[in-house]
N, C-alpha and C positions, 0 to 999 in steps of 0.2 A: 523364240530367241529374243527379240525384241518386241516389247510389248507400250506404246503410246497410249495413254489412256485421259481423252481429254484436257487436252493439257492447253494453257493461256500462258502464252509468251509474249510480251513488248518489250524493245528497248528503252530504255532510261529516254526521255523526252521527246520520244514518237507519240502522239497522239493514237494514231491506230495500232491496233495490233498485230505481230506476224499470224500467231495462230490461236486461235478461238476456240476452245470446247472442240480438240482435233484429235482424231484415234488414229493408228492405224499398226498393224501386225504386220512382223517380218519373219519369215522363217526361215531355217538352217538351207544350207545345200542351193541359192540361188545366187544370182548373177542378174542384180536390182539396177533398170536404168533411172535417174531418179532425173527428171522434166521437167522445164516451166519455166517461165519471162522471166526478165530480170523483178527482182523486187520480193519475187513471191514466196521467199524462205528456203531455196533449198540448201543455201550453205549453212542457215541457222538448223534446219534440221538433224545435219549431220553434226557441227557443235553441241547440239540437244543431245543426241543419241550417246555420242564420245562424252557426256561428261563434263564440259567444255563452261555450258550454259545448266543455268535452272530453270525450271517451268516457273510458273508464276502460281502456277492451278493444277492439279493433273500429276501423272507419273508417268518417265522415261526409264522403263526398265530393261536391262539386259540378265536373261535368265533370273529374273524374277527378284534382282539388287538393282535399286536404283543407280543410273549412272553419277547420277551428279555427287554422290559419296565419294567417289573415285577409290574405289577400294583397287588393292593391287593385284588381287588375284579376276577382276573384271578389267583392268585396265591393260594388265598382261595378256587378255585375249581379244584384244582389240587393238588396232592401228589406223591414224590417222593422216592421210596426205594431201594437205591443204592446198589451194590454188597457190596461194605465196609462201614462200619458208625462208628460213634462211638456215643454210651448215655453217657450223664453226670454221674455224682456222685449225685444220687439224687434218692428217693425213685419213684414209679411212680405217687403218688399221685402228688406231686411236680412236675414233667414232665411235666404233665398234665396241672396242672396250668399256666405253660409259654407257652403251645400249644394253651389253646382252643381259646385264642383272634383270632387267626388267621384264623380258621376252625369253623365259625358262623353253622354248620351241626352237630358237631359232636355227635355220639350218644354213651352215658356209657354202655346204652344196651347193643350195638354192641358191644362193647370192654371187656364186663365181658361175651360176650357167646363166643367170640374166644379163651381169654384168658381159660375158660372151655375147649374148644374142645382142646385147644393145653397143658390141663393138669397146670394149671398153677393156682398160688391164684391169688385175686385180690388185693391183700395189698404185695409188694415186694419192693427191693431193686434193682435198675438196674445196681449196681457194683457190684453183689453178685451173678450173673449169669454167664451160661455159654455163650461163643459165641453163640449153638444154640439158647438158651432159650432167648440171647437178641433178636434174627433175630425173632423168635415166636410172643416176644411182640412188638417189630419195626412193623411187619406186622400187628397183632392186632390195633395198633395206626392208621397203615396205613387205613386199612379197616373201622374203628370208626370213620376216620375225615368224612366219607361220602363224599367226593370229585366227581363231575362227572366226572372227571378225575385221573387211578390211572396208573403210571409207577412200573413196576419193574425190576428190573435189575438182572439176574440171583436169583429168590426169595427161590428154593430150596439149592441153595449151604448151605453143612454144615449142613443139615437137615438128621435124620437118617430116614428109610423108613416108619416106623408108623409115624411121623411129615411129612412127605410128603402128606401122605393119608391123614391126619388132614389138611394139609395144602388146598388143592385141596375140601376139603370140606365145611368149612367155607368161599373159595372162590366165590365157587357156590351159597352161600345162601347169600353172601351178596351182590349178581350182582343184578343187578335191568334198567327197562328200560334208567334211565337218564346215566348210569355210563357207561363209557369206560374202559378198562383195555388195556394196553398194555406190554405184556411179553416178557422179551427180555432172552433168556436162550439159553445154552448148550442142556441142559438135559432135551431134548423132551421125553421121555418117562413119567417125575416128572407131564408134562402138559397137552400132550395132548388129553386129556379126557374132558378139560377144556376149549378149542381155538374151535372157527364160523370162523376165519378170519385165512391165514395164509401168510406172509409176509418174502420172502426169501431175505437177500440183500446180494449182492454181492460189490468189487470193486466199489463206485461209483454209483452202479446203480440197480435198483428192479430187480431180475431176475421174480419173481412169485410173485403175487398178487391176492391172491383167497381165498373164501371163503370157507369153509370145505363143505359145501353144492354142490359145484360147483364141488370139487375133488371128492365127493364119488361118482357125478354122472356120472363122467367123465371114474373112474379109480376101479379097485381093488385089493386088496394089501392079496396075501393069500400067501400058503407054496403050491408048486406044485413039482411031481416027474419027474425026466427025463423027463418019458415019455408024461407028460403035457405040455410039451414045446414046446411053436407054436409063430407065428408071431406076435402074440397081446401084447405079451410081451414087456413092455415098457426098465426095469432095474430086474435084479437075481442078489441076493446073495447068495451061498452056506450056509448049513447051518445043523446042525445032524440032524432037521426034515427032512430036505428036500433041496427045494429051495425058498427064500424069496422071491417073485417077487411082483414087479407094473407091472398092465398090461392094457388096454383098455378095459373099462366094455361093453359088451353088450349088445343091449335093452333086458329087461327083465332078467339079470343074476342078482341076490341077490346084494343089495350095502353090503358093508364092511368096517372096521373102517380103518381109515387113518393112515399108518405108516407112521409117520416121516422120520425115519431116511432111509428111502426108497424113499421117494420122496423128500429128500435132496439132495442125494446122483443122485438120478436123474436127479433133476432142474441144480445142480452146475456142471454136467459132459454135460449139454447143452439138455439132453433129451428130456425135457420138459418145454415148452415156456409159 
């Protein structure tokens, strides 16, 4: 589906570059956490990918047309939901109507059961909302174009904790086999309930590229005491349970859910390759 192929990007009067001779493959049917400190490209990434951005060097193709052409039958299967936006002065009906030329999928269904689960009418005003409530219905939109391709760029910020739970749910039921999602966030805890794929970038370059499948069967991430502290242990973090640890699973020891913020913490101190 998406195909990076070495590609050399810098901004106009940065001396270094974001990405350097950088590959990396996406395929159809995932639910991609995309990872990493501030600084290290992941919102240029997703600009890259959307079209948005040119490489300098390299090719950012989606099904084998480069993005940055912005052709409309690639643009039409794609959707972008940026950290910051802004909506018009316009009720959503109206929105609406300058969007759907674009997004030949879109479904009202979908857009009046999100805007439900995120508590919302279906008849509003989009300058009469809050920040949240616009990012609620941004994403609603987002999810109704039916795109097999969706970015998000940090999509909890600003979200208070029952909108997260909302959020993470209506995500779920609107994935389907043709669509990809790619989430680029902070705030791995808002998602990771959500991610098959996770994706750490570093400086320039992939530190980790694996699928959640791959980690549980690799790792497990529990709370141990003192005295359970042995060699297998990959990363601890103190903690009033106890200790936080990633450690080398077993054959046959129970898998367990993937912490992030543990095998973040991992991958970027070199742990884990």
């Amino acid at each position: 589906m998406i195909q990076i192929q070495n590609i050399n990007y810098r901004y106009p009067g940065q001396k270094e570059p974001v990405f350097s001779d950088f590959s990396l493959e996406l395929t159809e049917n995932r639910i991609y956490g995309l990872l990493g400190k501030n600084g290290t490209g992941k919102s240029t990434l997703l600009y890259l990918i959307a079209g948005l951005l040119r490489p300098k060097a390299g090719t950012v193709s989606y099904d084998g047309v480069e993005t940055y052409k912005r052709q409309a039958e690639v643009l039409g299967d794609m959707f972008l939901v940026s950290e910051e936006f802004v909506l018009p002065n316009l009720s959503l009906d109206s929105y609406l109507q300058l969007l759907l030329p674009f997004y030949p999928r879109f479904s009202h269904t979908t857009l009046y059961h999100c805007l439900e689960a995120f508590e919302l009418p279906k008849q509003l005003h989009l300058n009469q909302l809050s920040m949240g409530q616009k990012k609620k219905v941004f994403m609603s939109i987002a999810l109704a174009a039916n795109t097999k391709l969706l970015l998000m760029d940090e999509p909890t910020n600003g979200m208070d904790i029952p909108s997260k739970s909302q959020f993470r749910k209506v995500v779920a039921e609107c994935m389907n086999d043709d669509r990809t999602i790619i989430i680029s966030t902070h705030q791995v805890h808002d998602v990771e309930q959500l991610l098959d794929h996770i994706l750490i970038l570093s400086e320039r370059e992939m530190l980790l590229n694996a699928s959640m499948a791959d980690l549980t069967d690799r790792y497990v991430f529990e709370v141990r005491t003192p005295g359970q502290l042995d060699d297998t242990i990959i990363y601890a973090e103190p903690s009033l349970q106890g200790n936080m640890v990633m450690a080398r699973r077993d054959p046959g020891q129970a898998e367990t859910i993937v912490n992030l913020e543990l095998l973040f913490n991992a991958v970027t101190k070199g742990l884990v390759k």
